[in-house]
N, C-alpha and C positions, 0 to 999 in steps of 0.2 A: 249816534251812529258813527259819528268820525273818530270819539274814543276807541269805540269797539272797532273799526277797523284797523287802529293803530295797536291795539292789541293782537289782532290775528295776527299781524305782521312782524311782530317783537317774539312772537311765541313760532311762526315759522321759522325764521331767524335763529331761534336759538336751538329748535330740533336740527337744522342743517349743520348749526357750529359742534353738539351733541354728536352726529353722527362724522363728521369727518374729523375727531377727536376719538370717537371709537374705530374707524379706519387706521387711525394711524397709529392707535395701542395693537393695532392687530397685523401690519406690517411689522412694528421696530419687534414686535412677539416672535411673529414668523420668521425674522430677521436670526433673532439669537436663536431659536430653537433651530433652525440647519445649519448645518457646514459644510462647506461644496467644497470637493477635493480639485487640486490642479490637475487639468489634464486627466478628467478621471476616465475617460474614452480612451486615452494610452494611442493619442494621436503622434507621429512623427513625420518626416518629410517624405521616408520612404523606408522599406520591409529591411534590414541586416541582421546579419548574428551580431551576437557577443555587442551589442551597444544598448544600455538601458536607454529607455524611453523619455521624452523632455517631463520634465518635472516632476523626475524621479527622481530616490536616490539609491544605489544598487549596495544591497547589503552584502553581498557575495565578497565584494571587494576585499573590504574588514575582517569576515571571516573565513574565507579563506582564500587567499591572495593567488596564488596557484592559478584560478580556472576564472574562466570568462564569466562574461555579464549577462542577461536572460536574451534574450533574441528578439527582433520584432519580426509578426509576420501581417501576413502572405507576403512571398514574393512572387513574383512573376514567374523567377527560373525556379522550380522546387529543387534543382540541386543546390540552389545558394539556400534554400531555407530550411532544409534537414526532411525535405519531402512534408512539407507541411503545406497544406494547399486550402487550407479550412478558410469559405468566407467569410469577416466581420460581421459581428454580430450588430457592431453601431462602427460608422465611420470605414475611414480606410484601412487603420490597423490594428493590431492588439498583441497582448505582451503574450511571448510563450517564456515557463520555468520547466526547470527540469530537480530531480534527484540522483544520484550517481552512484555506481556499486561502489564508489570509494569513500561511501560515510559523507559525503557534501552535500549541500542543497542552494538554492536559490533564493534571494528577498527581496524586497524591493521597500522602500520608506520616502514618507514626505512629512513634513513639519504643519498640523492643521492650523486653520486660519484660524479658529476658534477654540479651547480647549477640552476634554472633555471633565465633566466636572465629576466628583469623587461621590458615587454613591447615589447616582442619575441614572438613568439608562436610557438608550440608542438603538435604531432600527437600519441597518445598512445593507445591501446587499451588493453582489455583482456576477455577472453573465461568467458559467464558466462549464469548459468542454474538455474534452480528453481528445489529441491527436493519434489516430489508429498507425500514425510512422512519424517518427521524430528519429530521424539517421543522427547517428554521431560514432565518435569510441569511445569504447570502454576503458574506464580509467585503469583498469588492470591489467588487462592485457594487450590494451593498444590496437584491438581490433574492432571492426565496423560493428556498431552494436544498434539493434532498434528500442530507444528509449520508450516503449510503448505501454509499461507497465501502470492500472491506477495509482495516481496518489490523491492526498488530502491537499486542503490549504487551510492555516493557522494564520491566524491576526490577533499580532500584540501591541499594546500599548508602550509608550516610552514616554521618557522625557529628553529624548535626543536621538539623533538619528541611529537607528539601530541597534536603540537600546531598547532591549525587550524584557521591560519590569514587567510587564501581566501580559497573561494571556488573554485577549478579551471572547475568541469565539476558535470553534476550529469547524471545517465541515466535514459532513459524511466522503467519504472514499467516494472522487469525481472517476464512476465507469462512463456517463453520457459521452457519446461522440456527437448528439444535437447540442447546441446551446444550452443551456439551461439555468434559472436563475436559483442563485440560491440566496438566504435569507439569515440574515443574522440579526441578537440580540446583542448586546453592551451593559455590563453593570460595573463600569470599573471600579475598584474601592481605592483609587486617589485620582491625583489630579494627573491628565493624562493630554501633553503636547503635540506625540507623534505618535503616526500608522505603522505599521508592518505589517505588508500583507507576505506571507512566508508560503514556497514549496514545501512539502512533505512528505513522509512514508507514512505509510498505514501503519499505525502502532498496533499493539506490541511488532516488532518485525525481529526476527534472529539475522539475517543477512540483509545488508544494505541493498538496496536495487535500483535499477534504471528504469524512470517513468518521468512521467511529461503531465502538465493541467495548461491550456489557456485559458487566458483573463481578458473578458473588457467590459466594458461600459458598468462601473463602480459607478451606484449614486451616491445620492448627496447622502450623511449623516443625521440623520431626524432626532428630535429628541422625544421623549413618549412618555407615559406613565408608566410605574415599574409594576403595576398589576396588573399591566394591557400586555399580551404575548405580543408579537411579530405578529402579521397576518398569514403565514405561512412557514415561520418556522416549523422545519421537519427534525422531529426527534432524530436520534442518531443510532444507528445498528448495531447492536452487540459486536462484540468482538472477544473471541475466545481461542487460547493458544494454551494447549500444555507446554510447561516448563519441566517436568522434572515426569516423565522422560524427555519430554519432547516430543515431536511429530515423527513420523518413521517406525521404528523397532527397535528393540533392544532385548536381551536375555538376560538374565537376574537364574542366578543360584539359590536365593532365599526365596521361600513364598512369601515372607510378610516384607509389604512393599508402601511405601507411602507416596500418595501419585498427587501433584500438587499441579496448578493452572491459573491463570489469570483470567478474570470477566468483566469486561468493562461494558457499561450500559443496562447493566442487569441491574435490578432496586431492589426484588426478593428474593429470597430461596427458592419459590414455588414457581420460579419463570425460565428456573436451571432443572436439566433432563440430563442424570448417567445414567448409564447403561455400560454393564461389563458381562460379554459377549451374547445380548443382544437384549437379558435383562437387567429390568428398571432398579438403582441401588438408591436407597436413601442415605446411604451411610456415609454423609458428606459433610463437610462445614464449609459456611462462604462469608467472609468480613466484606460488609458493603463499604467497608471505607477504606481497605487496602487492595480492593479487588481480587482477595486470594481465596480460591479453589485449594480445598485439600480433604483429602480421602485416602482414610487406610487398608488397604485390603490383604487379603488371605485369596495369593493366588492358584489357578488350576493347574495343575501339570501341563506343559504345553501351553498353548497359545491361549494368551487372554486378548482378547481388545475389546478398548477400553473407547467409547463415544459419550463427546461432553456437547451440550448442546444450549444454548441462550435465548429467551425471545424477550422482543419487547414489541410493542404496536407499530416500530418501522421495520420490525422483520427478525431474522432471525440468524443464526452464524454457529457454526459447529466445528470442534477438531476432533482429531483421532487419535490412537496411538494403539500400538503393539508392545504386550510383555510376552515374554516368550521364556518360562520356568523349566528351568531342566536342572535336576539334583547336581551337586559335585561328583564328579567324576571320580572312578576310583585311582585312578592312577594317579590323583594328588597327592594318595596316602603309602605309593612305592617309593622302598627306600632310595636312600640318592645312591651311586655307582659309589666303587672306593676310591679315593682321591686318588690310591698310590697307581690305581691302573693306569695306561699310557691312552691318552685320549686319542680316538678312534675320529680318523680322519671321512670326514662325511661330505663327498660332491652334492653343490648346489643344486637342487632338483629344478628336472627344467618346467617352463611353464607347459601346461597339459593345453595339447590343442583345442580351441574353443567347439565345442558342438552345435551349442545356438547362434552365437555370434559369431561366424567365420572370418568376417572382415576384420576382427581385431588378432588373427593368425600373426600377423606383422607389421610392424611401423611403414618399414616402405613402403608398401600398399597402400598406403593412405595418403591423402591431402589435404592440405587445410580447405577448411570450408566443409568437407566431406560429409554429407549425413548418413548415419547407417540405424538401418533400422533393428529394433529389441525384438526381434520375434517370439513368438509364445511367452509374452509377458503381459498380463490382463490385471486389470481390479475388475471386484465385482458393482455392481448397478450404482450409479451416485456415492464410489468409498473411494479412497484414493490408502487405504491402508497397503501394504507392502509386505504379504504373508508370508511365511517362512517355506513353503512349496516354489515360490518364486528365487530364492537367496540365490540357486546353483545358475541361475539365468544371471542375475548381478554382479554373481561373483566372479565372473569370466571378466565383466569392468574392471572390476578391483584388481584383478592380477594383471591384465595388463596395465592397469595405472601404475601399478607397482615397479613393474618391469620398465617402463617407459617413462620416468620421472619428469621428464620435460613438458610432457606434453598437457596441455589445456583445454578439456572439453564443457560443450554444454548440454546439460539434459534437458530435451525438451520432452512436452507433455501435450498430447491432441484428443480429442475427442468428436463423437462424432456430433449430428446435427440436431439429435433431441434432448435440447435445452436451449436454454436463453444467454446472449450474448455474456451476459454479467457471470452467469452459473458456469458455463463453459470452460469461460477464461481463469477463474477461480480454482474449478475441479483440475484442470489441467496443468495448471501451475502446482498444486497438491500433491498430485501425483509425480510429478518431475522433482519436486523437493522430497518426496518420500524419499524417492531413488538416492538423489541425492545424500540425502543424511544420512543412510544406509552407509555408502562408500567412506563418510567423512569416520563416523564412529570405527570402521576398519581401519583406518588409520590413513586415509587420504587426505592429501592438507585443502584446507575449504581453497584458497589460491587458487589450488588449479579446478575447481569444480564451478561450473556456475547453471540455474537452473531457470526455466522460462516457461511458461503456459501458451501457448499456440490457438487453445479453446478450438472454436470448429472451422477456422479459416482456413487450413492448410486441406482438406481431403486428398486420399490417394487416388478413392474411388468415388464410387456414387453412393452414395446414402437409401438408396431405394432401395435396398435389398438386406437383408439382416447380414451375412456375409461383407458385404461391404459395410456395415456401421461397426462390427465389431473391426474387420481392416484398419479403419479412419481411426478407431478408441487406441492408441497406440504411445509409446514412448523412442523417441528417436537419442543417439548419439550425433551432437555433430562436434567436428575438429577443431579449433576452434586456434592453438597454438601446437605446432610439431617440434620447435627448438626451444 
């Protein structure tokens, strides 16, 4: 009996030694498999602009030397904090970035404690929100602008501070003004020292813009199996832009027309919808590894438009465009005058008083700041197309842009109250660049043009009445530079 009880006791003995030897393969495991970021809460002593966050390092600096460092908010005063008044999602503060209509962006980098290893992959996320007012100026015209625009955020890997050898994730276009967490995967394919988590624009973009994301509470870096998704990883949403013509309109003298776009996020053919003027064409090719859209057509006399459309299971993203076919003209083929005749001296013609837009009658009349409204200028239901029944309402812009070289407007774009925060702000941005690109292709320099989406914030009137929704659905002029 006294053997055997010295045996129980050598054999509980050594399940104990067993198990706190499997404890502590499962600590030094857990150990390397996270990497907890400094500071990843984006804590400081208290809310300022223009000073990156402690245990940052502000990539803006390096490139481009010119403009300030990202901001910490809230402040107390929103006039020191560019009207940013959004509570923390963890802690007392959190980092805001911005983008800029002058081509610049914002970064931020820290050197990890542990490295990420080459051909592993990583589960990371962080809390992040769109501010509905971020005041600042405009890098172009030095006037009061609301950085309010979605962007993305991109995070690259390095092996130095803000050095951005891979890209390791980027996210869907931050519209949320709640909190909201997003979710990233990591597969870097080397060996990888430092973060960069980067502002951005929504790709493809043809003009730079002013927009704003906040950031906080970044966890820790996990490491995971690379046949285990994220547990929330959200697919990413088409994104679809004509390039050749472009958004807006244009007229072509030949019917045979090659109309070309990009599609990103799309995997087959059969998840792309054209349509030319309102039927379905199959007569398309799409390279899923250049994301190139191209299709030949044999256009109609008059007005084509042309709707490209993407889905995939996180939704879906569509653009437009107008061709507008009109034969050559005969008077290309009159002959020239005789050289020898004495050239007939011809007064500048003056500009033709506005009918739609009165208020653009004269420069004086006007102020900076001024908004004037596009009257009897519509799209139809959910299009932000820009038809050629509309041109002689535009064209009164153009001619006084023309006449008035100095001056700097913005087109804004509003809509009324039926749709959703996200569709709003999109459609109406849309439609303000229609306008836009209209004026540019006349030959107005993008400079002095800039354009903005309003979505359903602004109303004139009340929305209860069909009358007033079509009122609200509107495109405004404002002033924006007079010298």
């Amino acid at each position: 009996m006294h053997i055997e009880r010295i045996n129980e006791i050598m054999n509980y003995k050594f399940s104990i030694l067993v198990f706190c030897n499997l404890l502590m393969t499962i600590a030094l495991f857990g150990q390397e498999s996270i990497i907890k970021l400094n500071n990843a809460s984006f804590e400081d002593e208290f809310p300022r602009h223009s000073r990156i966050v402690d245990g940052w390092y502000d990539c803006g600096a390096m490139n481009f030397p010119e403009e300030s460092a990202p901001d910490i908010h809230p402040s107390p005063n929103p006039l020191e904090a560019f009207s940013v008044i959004k509570v923390p999602y963890d802690g007392d503060t959190y980092i805001g970035m911005v983008v800029r209509d002058n081509d610049s962006w914002e970064s931020i980098a820290q050197r990890l404690t542990k490295p990420l290893e080459k051909n592993s992959c990583y589960t990371f996320s962080l809390q992040l929100a769109r501010s509905r007012f971020y005041q600042s100026r405009s890098r172009i015209t030095g006037l009061p602008e609301n950085y309010a625009q979605p962007i993305i955020v991109r995070i690259w890997g390095g092996n130095g501070y803000c050095n951005r050898k891979e890209r390791l994730a980027e996210s869907r276009l931050v519209t949320n003004y709640d909190w909201e967490k997003f979710n990233f995967k990591f597969e870097p394919k080397q060996k990888i020292t430092h973060i960069i988590i980067e502002a951005f624009y929504k790709t493809p973009v043809l003009f730079p813009y002013n927009g704003n994301v906040l950031i906080d509470n970044a966890s820790d870096i996990m490491l995971i199996p690379c046949d285990e998704e994220s547990p929330t990883v959200k697919a990413e949403r088409p994104a679809v832009k004509f390039t050749r013509p472009g958004g807006g309109s244009i007229i072509v003298e030949d019917n045979k027309y090659t109309v070309k776009a990009k599609i990103y996020n799309v995997e087959e053919r059969k998840d792309i919808r054209f349509t030319v003027n309102g039927k379905r064409s199959n007569k398309f090719t799409f390279n899923e590894r250049t994301h190139e859209f191209k299709s030949n057509l044999s256009l109609f006399r008059g007005e084509n438009t042309l709707v490209l459309k993407g889905e995939n299971k996180a939704g879906s993203d569509l653009d437009e465009t107008l061709i507008i076919y009109e034969k050559k003209s005969l008077a290309a083929n009159t002959p020239k005058e005789d050289p020898k005749e004495e050239p007939k001296i011809v007064e500048k013609p003056k500009r033709p008083t506005p009918q739609f837009i009165p208020e653009l009658k004269d420069k004086k009349d006007l102020a900076e700041g001024q908004n004037i409204q596009v009257n009897k200028l519509y799209f139809q239901a959910d299009s932000f197309t820009l038809t050629s029944s509309y041109f002689p309402i535009v064209d009164e812009i153009y001619e006084f842009l023309k006449e008035y070289k100095d001056i700097v407007v913005e087109v804004g774009g509003h809509t009324n109250n039926r749709c959703d925060d996200a569709h709003c702000n999109s459609l109406s941005a849309k439609r303000a660049q229609a306008v836009a690109d209209y004026l540019i292709k006349k030959g107005i320099k993008p400079t002095r043009l800039k354009y903005k989406g309003y979505g359903k914030h602004s109303p004139l009137v009340t929305n209860k009445t069909r009358a007033g929704r079509k009122k609200n659905q509107r495109v405004e002029i404002k002033i924006l530079k007079l010298n």
